[in-house]
C-alpha positions as CSV (number, residue, x, y, z in Angstrom):
1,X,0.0,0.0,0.0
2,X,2.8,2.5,0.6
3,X,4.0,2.1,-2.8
4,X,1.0,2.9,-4.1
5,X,0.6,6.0,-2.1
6,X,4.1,7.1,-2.8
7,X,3.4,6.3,-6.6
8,X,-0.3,8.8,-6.5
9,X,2.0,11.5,-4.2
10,X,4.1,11.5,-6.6
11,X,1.9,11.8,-9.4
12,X,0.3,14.9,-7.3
13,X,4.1,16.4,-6.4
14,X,4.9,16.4,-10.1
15,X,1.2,18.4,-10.9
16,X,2.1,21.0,-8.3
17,X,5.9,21.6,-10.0
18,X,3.9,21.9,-13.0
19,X,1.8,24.3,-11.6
20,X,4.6,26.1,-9.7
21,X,6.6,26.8,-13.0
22,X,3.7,28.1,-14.9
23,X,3.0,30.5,-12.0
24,X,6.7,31.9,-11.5
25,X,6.8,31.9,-15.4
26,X,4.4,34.1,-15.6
27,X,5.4,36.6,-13.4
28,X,9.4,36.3,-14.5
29,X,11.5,37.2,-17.8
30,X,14.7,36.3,-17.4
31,X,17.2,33.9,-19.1
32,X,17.5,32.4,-15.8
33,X,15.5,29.2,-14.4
34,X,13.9,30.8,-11.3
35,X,10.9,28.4,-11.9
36,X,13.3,25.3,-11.6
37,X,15.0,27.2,-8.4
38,X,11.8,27.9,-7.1
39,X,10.5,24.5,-6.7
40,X,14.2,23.2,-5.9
41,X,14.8,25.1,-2.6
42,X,11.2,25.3,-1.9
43,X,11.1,21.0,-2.2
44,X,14.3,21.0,0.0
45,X,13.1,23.2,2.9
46,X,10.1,21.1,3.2
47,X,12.1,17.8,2.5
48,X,14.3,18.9,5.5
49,X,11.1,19.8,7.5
50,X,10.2,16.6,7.2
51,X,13.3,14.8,8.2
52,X,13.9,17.4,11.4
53,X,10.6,16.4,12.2
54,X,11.3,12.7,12.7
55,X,8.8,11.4,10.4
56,X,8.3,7.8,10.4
57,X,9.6,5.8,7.5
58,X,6.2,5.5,5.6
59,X,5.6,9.0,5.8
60,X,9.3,10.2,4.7
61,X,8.6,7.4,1.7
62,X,4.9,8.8,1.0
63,X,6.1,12.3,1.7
64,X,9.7,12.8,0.8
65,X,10.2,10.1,-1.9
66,X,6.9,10.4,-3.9
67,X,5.3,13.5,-3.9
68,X,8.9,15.9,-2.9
69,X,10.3,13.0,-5.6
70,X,8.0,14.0,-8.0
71,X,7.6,18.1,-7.4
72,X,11.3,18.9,-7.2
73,X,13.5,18.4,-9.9
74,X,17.3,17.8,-10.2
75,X,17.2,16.5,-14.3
76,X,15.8,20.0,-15.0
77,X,18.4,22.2,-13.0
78,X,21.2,20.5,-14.8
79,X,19.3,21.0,-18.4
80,X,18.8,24.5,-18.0
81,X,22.8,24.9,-16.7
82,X,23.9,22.3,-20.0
83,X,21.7,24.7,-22.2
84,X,23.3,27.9,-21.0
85,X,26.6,26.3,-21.6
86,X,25.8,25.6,-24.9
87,X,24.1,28.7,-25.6
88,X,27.5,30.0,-24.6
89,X,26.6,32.1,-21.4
90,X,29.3,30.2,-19.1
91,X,28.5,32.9,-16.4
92,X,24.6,31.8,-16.3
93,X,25.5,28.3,-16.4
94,X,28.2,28.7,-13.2
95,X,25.3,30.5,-11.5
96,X,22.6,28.2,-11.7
97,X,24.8,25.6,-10.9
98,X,25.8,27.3,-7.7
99,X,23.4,29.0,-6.8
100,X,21.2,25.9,-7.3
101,X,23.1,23.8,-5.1
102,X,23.7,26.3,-2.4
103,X,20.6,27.1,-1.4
104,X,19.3,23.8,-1.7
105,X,21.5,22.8,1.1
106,X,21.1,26.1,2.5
107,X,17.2,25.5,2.7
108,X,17.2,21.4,3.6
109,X,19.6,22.6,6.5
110,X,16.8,25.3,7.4
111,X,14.5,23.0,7.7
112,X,16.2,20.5,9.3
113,X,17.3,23.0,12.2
114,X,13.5,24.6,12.6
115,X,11.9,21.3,13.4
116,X,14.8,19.7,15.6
């Protein structure tokens, strides 16, 4: 049964990344991912809520693997940084790379911290 719930949360996490990047896309014209980064730091602050928290395993596996799994989105943070690379613009590319990264961690540990 948990694998079926982790297969419809993610299914739902996915929808709501969707939803997230048409939102920010809207409101954002820039050569710069800030949908991706959105949903990236905003997936690991609540994925680090979660484990601070203490969830039980089901939980972090309904929760954290399927729908976090399926709203957050690594494979699309390193196209957009391979497609500014290609498109030449090294200094976009280094920054979403970075920037990406950083404040991942930087929100997980945020999380992590406010529920311990």
């Amino acid at each position: 049964m948990t694998v079926v719930l982790m297969a419809l949360a993610g299914g739902l996490g996915a929808a709501c990344r969707s939803l997230v990047d048409v939102e920010v896309g809207r409101r954002t014209s820039s050569r710069l991912p800030w949908a991706t980064f959105a949903v990236n730091v905003t997936g690991s602050f609540a994925l680090g809520l979660l484990v601070g928290a203490a969830a039980g395993s089901d939980v972090l596996l309904v929760v954290g693997t399927g729908f976090l799994g399926g709203y957050t989105t690594f494979s699309s943070a390193s196209l957009e940084a391979a497609r500014a690379l290609v498109e030449h613009r090294r200094a976009d590319a280094a920054a979403i790379a970075v920037a990406m990264a950083a404040a991942c961690v930087a929100a997980a540990s945020l999380g992590v911290v406010l529920t311990r």
